[in-house]
C-alpha positions as CSV (number, residue, x, y, z in Angstrom):
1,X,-41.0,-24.1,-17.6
2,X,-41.5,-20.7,-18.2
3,X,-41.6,-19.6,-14.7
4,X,-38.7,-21.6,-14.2
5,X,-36.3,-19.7,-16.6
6,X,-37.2,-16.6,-14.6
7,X,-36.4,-17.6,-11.4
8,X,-33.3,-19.0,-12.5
9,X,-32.5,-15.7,-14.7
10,X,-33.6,-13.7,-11.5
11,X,-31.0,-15.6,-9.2
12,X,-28.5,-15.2,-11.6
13,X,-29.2,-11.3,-11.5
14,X,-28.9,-11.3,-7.8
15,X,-25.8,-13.4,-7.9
16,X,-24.3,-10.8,-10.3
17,X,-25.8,-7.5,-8.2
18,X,-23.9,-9.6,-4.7
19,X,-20.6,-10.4,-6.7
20,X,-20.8,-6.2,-7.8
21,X,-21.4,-4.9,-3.9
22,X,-18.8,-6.7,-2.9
23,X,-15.9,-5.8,-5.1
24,X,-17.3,-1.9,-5.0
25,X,-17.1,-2.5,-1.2
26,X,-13.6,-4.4,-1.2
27,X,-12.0,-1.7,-3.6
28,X,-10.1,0.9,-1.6
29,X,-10.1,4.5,-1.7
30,X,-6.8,5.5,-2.8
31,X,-5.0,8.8,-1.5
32,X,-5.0,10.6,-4.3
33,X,-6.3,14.0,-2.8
34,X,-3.4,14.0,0.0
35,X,-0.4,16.3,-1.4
36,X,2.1,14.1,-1.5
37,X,0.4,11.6,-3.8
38,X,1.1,12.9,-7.3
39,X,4.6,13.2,-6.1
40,X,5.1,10.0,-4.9
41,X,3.5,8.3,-7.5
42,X,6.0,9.4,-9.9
43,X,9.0,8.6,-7.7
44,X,7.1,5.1,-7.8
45,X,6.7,5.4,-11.3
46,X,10.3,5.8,-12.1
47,X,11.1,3.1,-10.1
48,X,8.8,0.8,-11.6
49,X,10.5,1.9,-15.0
50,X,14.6,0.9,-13.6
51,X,13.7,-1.6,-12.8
52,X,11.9,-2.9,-16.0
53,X,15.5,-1.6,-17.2
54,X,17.1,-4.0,-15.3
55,X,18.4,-1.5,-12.2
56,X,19.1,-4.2,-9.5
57,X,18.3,-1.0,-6.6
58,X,16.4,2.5,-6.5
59,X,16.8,4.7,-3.7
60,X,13.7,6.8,-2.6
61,X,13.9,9.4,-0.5
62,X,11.0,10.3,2.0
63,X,12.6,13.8,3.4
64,X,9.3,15.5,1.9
65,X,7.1,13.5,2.9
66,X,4.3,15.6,4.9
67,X,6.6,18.8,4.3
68,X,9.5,16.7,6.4
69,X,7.0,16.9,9.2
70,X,7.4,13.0,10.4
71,X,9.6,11.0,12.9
72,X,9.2,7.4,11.4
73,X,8.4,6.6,7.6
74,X,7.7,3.0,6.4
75,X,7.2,1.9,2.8
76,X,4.7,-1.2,2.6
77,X,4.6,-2.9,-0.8
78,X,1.8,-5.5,-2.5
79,X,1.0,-8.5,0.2
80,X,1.6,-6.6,3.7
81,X,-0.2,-5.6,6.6
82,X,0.9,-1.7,7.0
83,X,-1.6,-0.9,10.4
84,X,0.2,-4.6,12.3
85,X,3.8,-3.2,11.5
86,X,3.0,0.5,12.5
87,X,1.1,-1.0,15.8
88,X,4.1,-3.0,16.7
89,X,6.5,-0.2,16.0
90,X,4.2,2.1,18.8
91,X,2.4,4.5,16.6
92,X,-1.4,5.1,17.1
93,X,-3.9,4.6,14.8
94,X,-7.1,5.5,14.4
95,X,-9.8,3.5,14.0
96,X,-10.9,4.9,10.4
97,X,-7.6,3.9,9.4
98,X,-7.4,0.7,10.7
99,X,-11.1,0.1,9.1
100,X,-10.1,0.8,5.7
101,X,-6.2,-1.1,5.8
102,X,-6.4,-3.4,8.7
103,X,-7.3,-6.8,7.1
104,X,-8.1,-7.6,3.5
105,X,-11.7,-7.4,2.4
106,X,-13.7,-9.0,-0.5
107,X,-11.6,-10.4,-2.9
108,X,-8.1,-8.9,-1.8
109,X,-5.6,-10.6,-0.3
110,X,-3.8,-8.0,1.6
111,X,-4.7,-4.7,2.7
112,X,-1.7,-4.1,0.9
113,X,-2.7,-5.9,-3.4
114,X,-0.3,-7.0,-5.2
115,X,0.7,-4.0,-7.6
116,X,-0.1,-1.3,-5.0
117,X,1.8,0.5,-1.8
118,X,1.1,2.4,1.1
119,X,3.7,5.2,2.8
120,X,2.7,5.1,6.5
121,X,4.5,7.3,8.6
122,X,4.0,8.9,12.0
123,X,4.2,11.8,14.0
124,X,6.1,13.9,16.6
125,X,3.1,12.8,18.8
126,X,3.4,8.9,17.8
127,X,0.1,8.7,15.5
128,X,0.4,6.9,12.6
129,X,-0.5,8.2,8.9
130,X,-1.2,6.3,6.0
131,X,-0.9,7.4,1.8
132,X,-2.8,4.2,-0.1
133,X,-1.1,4.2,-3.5
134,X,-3.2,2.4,-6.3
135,X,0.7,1.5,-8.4
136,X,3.3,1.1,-6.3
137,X,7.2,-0.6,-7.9
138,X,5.9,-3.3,-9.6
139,X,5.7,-7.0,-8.9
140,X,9.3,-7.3,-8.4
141,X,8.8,-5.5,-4.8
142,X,6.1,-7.6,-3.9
143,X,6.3,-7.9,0.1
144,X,8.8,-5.0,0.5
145,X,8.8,-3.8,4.0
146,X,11.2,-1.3,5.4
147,X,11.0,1.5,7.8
148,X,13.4,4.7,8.4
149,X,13.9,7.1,11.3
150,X,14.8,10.4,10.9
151,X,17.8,11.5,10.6
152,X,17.3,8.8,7.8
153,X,15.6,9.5,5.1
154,X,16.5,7.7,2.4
155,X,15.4,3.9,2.0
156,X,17.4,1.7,-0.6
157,X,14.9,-1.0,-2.3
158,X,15.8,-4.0,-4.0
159,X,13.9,-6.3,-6.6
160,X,15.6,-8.8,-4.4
161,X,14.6,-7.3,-1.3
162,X,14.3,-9.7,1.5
163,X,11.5,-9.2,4.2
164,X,13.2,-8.4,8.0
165,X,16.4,-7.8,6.4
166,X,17.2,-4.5,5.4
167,X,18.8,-3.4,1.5
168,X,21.9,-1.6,2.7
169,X,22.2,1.8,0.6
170,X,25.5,1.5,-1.6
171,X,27.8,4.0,-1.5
């Protein structure tokens, strides 16, 4: 019986040490050492905020994004697949990038969770970067999608956004 007990207490350890790799391996790596992450967390952060207030819009502006250095900037809210949208739009990616954002792993459900957001913009060259935020606009944005070209900059988002259909920005 005795034996028994420790078998069972050793399978449960091993359960426990499987069920601990695998979140560690399914949590991402946020961008919090690229430049323009403090930044934009705020600007996220705010917007998370009017909206609690009851703001029906927010407006966020990507002109400094990479030091304006960008052709195409996408914002990608909780329960989207950033690296399929930037691959139909053209852009390269690289395959460390589409390792770490291409397809949920463990127990996510998006590359994209449900409280975060990614910036993915590209290049004059067509490749494809990505900023993983770990707080993005709240739940009320959940599967925002929207993309701007330059001269655009400036993307309007709605708690009511609609995916395919774009939030015109009132004037």
């Amino acid at each position: 019986m005795r034996a028994f007990f420790f078998v069972v207490l050793g399978c449960i350890g091993l359960g426990s040490i499987s069920v601990v790799v695998t979140i560690a391996k399914s949590a991402p790596s946020f961008d919090r050492s690229h430049p323009d992450y403090a930044t934009f967390a705020a600007v996220f952060d705010q917007a998370d905020r009017a909206f609690n207030a009851g703001q029906s819009y927010v407006i966020i502006d990507l002109a400094p994004l990479n030091r304006g250095a960008w052709k195409t900037a996408c914002l990608f809210a909780g329960y989207t697949h950033p690296i399929e949208e930037m691959e139909r739009l053209g852009a390269r990616v690289d395959q460390a990038d589409r390792d770490r954002l291409g397809k949920a792993r463990g127990f996510r459900a998006a590359p994209v969770e449900e409280t975060e957001l990614v910036i993915a913009f590209t290049n004059e060259a067509g490749r494809a970067h990505f900023l993983h935020f770990q707080s993005g606009m709240g739940q009320q944005t959940q599967h925002y999608l929207e993309c701007v070209t330059k001269p655009e900059t400036r993307l309007a988002v709605s708690e009511k956004s609609v995916l395919g259909r774009r939030t015109p920005i009132p004037q």
